[in-house]
Structures are given as C-alpha cells and as structure tokens.
ZAMARGU-4260 file (C-alpha; in steps of 0.2 Angstrom, whole numbers, plus 5000, padded with zeros to 4 digits):
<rodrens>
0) 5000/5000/5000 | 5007/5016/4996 | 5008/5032/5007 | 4998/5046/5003 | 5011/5059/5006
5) 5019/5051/4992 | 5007/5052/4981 | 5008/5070/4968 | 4990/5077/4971 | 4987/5092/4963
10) 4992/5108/4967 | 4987/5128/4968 | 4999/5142/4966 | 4999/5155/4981 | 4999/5168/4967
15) 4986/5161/4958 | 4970/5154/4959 | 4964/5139/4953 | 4945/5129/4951 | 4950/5118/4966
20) 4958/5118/4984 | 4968/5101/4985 | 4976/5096/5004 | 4992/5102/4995 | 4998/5120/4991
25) 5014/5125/4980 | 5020/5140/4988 | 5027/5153/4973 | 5032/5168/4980 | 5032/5184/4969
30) 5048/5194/4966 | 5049/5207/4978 | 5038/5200/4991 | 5046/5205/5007 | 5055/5190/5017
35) 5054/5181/5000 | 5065/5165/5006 | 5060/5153/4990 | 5068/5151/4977 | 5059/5137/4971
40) 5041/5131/4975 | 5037/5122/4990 | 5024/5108/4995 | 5016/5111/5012 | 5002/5102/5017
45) 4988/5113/5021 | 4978/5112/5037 | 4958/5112/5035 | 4957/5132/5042 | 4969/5136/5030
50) 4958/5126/5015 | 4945/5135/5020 | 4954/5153/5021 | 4957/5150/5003 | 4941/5145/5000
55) 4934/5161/5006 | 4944/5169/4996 | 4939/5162/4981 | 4921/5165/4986 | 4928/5183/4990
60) 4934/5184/4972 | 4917/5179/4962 | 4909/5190/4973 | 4920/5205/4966 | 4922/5201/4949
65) 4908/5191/4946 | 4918/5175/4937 | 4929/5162/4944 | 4947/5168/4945 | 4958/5162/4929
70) 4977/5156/4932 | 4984/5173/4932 | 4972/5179/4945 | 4979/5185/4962 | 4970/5175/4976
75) 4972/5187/4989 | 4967/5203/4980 | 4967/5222/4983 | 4947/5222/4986 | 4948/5241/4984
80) 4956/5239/4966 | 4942/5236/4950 | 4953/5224/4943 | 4961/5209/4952 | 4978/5213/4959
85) 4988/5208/4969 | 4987/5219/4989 | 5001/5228/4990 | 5015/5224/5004 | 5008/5238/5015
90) 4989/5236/5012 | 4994/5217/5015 | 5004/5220/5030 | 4989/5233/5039 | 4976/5222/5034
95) 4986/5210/5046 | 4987/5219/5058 | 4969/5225/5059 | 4965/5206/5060 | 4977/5203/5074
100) 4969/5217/5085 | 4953/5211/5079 | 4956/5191/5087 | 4967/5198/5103 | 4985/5194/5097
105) 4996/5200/5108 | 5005/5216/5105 | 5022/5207/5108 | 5017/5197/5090 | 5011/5209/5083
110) 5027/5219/5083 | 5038/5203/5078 | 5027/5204/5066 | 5029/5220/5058 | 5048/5216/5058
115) 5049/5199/5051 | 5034/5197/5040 | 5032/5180/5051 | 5019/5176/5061 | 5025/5160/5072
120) 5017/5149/5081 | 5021/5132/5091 | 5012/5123/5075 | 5024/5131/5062 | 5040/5136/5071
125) 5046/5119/5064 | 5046/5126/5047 | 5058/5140/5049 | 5077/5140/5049 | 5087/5144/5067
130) 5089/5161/5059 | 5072/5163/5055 | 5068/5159/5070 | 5080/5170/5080 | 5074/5185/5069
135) 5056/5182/5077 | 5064/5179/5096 | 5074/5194/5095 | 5060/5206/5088 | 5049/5199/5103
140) 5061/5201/5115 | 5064/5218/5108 | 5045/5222/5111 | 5048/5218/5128 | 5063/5228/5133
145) 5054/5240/5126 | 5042/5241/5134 | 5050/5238/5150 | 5062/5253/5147 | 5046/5265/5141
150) 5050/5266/5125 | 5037/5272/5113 | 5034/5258/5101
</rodrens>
C-alpha cells in the first residue's frame, strides 16, 4: 500500500487561483515580496482552516468580479482595486494587523510581526530556519525591553 504523502496530488499556486483547493499548496512567491525565502516552490500540506481561508477567498473573488478567478488571478486581492491585483506589501501587512487586534493577538506578536513578515506559532515554528527563527525571538524580546524601558513603540 502506498503512502499518501507520496502520492503527487494536485496543486494551487499562492499567486494564483485555481477551480480547486487540494490538501496540498505549491508556495510561489512573487519577486519582491518582502522575506521572499524561496527560490523554488514548496509543498506544504495545508491544514483544514487554511483550505477554508482559501476557499473564502475564492468565494471573495466571484463576489467582486463576478467570474471564477483564471490562472493569472491573484487570490488574495486588493478588494479596493476594479481589477484583480495583487494587495500591495503595505495594504497586505495593515490588513494583518487589523485582523490581529481584531482576534486579541498580543501586542508582543504583533510587533515581531511588523519586523519579520512572520507570524509564528508552536504549530509552524518547525518550518523555519534557526535564523528565521531567531529573527522572530529577538523582535519579541525587543517588544519587551521596550516596553520595559518605556519606549514608545
């Protein structure tokens, strides 16, 4: 019997959409993206919230455009723009940030987050490289001497 990890199932691009969510996702980053670490696609398998983060989107996107996306579509979109493309680095990053306030994340990750364009978790951390993953301890620990000090953050 064969595994089904080993198995190719099909994939979606993060930078494009596609007509199906698969439990796999191809991570293609586009040039300039900030903390763009790949230089060639990834596999990762995707979790079911994640599945359905992407599924919203694509619901998102007929509900603006009024068609399915096609393979050059962005799936997360400026939904301020007429035509689909791509959110900019800031409107992706405040966009972040209003969610994080909105669901109670700490101010200490919010913070690392505006300074690695990471948001870690005990679920993920395994995925980073030990520099990676210092970058995100230091930020933290940053916020909190900071903070401790009175520093205006």
């Amino acid at each position: 019997m064969s595994d089904p990890d080993s198995s190719d199932p099909p994939v979606m691009h993060l930078t494009q959409a596609s007509r199906f969510i698969s439990q796999w996702f191809t991570i293609v980053e586009p040039r300039g993206w900030r903390n763009a670490m790949v230089q060639q696609p990834r596999r990762i398998r995707l979790s079911p919230e994640a599945r359905q983060a992407i599924e919203r989107q694509l619901a998102a996107f007929r509900e603006k455009f009024g068609r399915d996306p096609n393979d050059d579509d962005p799936i997360f979109f400026d939904p301020d723009a007429d035509d689909p493309v791509p959110l900019s680095d800031e409107k992706y990053e405040g966009m972040m940030i209003e969610a994080m306030v909105e669901v109670g994340i700490s101010q200490a990750m919010i913070f690392a987050f505006r300074r690695t364009g990471r948001i870690v978790t005990e679920r993920n951390k395994h995925l980073l490289t030990a520099e990676e993953l210092r970058e995100w301890n230091d930020a933290v620990d940053e916020y909190h001497r900071r903070v401790e000090s009175s520093d205006v953050i």
